[in-house]
C-alpha positions in Angstrom: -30.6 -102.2 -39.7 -27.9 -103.9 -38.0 -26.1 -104.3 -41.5 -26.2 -100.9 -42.5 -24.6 -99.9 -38.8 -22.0 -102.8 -39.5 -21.0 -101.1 -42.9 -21.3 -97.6 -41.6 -18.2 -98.8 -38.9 -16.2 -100.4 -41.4 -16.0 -97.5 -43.7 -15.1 -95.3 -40.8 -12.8 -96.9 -40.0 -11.0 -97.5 -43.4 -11.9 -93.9 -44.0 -9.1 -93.2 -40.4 -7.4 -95.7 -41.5 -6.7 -94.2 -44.7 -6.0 -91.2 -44.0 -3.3 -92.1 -41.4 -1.4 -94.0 -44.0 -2.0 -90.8 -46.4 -1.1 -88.4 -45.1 1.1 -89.4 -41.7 2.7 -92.6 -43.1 5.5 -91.8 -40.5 3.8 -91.3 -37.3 4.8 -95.0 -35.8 7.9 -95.4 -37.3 11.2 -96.0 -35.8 13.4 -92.8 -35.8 16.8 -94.9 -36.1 15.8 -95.3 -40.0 16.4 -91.9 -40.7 19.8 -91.8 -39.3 22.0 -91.8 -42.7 23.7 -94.9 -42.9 27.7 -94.5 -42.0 29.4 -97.1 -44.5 33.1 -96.6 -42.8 31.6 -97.7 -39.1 29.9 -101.2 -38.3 27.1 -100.8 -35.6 28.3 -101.3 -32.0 26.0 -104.6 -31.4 27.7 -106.8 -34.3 30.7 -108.4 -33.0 33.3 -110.7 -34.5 32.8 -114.7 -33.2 
């Protein structure tokens, strides 16, 4: 009983798991990767030593 219960709650949660990596892949990702990338300008936190 107890292992069917156990395999019931893994697939439930691969099954959300899944699905968030389907079909919302960018839901916890950082928006400062979809700025475009300016090759003239270095970033202001890199300074010369």
């Amino acid at each position: 009983y107890y292992t069917v219960k156990d395999i019931l709650g893994i697939l439930i949660f691969i099954l959300i798991l899944i699905s968030l990596v389907l079909f919302a892949p960018d839901l916890m990702g950082d928006p400062d990767n979809y700025t475009p990338a300016n090759p003239l300008n270095t970033p202001p936190h890199i300074k010369p030593e």
